[in-house]
C-alpha positions as CSV (number, residue, x, y, z in Angstrom):
1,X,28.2,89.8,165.4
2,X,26.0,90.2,168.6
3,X,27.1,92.4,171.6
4,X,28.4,89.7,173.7
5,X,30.9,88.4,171.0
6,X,31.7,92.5,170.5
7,X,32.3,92.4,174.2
8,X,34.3,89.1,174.4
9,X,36.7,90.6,171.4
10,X,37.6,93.7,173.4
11,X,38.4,92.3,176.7
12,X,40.5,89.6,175.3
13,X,42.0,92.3,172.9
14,X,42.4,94.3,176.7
15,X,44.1,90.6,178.1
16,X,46.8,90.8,175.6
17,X,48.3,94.6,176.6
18,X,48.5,95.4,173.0
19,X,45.6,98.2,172.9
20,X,44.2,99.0,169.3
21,X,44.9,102.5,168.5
22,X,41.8,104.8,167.5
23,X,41.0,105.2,164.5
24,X,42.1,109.0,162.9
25,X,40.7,110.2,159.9
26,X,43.5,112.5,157.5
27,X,43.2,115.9,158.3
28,X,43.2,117.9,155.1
29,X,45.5,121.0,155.4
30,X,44.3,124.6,156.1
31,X,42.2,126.0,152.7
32,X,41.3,122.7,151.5
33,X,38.5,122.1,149.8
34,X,36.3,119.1,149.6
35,X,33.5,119.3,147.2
36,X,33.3,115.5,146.6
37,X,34.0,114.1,149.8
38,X,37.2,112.7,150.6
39,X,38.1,108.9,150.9
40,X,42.1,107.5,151.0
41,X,43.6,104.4,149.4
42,X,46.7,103.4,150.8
43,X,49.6,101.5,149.3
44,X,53.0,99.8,150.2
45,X,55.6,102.8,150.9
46,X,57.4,101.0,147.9
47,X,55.3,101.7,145.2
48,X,54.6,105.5,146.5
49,X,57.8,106.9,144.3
50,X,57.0,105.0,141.1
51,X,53.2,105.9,141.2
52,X,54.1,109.9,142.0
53,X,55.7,109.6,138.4
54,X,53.2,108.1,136.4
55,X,50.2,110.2,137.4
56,X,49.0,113.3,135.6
57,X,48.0,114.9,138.8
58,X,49.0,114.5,142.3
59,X,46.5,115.3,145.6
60,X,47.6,114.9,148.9
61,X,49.5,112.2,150.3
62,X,50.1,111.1,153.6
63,X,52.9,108.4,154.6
64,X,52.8,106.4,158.0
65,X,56.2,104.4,157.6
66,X,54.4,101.6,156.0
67,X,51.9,102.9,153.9
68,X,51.3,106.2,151.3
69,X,48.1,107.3,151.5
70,X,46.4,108.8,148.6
71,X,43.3,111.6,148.8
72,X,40.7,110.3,146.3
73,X,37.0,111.7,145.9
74,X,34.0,109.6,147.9
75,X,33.0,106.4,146.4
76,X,36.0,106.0,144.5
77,X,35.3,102.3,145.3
78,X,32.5,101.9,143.1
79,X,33.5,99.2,140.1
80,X,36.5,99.6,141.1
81,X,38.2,96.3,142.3
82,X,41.5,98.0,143.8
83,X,44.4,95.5,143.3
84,X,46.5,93.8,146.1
85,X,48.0,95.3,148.6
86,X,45.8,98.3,148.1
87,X,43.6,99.0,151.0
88,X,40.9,101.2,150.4
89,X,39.4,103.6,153.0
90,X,36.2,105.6,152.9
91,X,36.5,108.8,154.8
92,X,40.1,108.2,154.4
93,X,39.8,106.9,158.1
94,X,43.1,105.1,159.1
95,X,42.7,102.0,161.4
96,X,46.0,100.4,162.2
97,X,48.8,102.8,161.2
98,X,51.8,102.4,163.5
99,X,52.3,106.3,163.8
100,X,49.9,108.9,162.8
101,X,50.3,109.7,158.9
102,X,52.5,112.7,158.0
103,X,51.3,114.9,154.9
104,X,54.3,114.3,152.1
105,X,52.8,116.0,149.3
106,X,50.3,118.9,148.4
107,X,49.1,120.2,145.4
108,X,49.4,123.7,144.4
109,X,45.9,124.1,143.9
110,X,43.2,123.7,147.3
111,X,41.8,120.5,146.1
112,X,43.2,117.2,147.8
113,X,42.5,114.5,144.9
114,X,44.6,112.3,142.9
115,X,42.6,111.5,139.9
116,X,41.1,108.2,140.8
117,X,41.2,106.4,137.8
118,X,45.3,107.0,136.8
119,X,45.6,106.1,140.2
120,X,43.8,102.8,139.7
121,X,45.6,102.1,136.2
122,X,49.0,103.3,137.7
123,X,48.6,100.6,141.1
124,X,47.7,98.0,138.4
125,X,50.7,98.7,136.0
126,X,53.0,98.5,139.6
127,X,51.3,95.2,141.0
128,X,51.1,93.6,137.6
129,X,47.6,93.3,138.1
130,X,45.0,93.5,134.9
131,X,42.4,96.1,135.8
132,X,39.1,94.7,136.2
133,X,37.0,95.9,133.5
134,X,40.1,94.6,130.7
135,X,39.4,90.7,132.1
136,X,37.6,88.2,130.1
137,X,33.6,87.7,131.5
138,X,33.1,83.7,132.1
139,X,29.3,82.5,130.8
């Protein structure tokens, strides 16, 4: 994209009177610790319950109405094909949320992650979706 297309986007975005909010990252709360970088994945509201019971280890967890949003370490991405709906977000940067995210759960301890890879297995086993590395390789 060039600058005049960049330009074209936001004043037609401007014409419609529905502004884009800013973007917010998730603020971590006071004594938090973030050796690792944080990043977020967020999920369907629906699915937040039944993945808080199947992981070993929940981080902190925001909620925006729609979405849970789930504090994983940086470059959690990385081989990683997250399944549908997930979205994934590095710097745990939220883009669209309808309301600012509220914090619904913190660990005991003063580090924010959810074990990224239960948390991967977990959104699988919920979506029905086969994690990535158990699929068949086509020649």
């Amino acid at each position: 994209m060039d600058l005049n297309t960049l330009v074209r986007l936001s004043r037609r975005r401007q014409r419609t009177g529905r502004p884009t909010p800013p973007p917010l990252r998730l603020d971590l709360p006071e004594g938090m610790t973030e050796p690792l970088g944080c990043d977020a994945v967020a999920v369907p509201a629906a699915f937040g319950p039944r993945l808080m019971s199947r992981l070993p280890r929940v981080g902190c967890v925001y909620e925006d109405g729609a979405r849970w949003w789930w504090i994983v370490p940086a470059d959690s991405d990385v081989a990683m094909e997250w399944p549908s709906p997930v979205a994934y977000s590095a710097g745990a940067v939220v883009r669209d949320a309808d309301c600012p995210p509220v914090l619904i759960n913190r660990p005991a301890d003063d580090v924010p992650y959810t074990p990224p890879i239960p948390l991967y297995l977990a959104l699988c086993r919920v979506t029905g979706t086969t994690p990535g590395w158990s699929r068949a390789l086509s020649a």
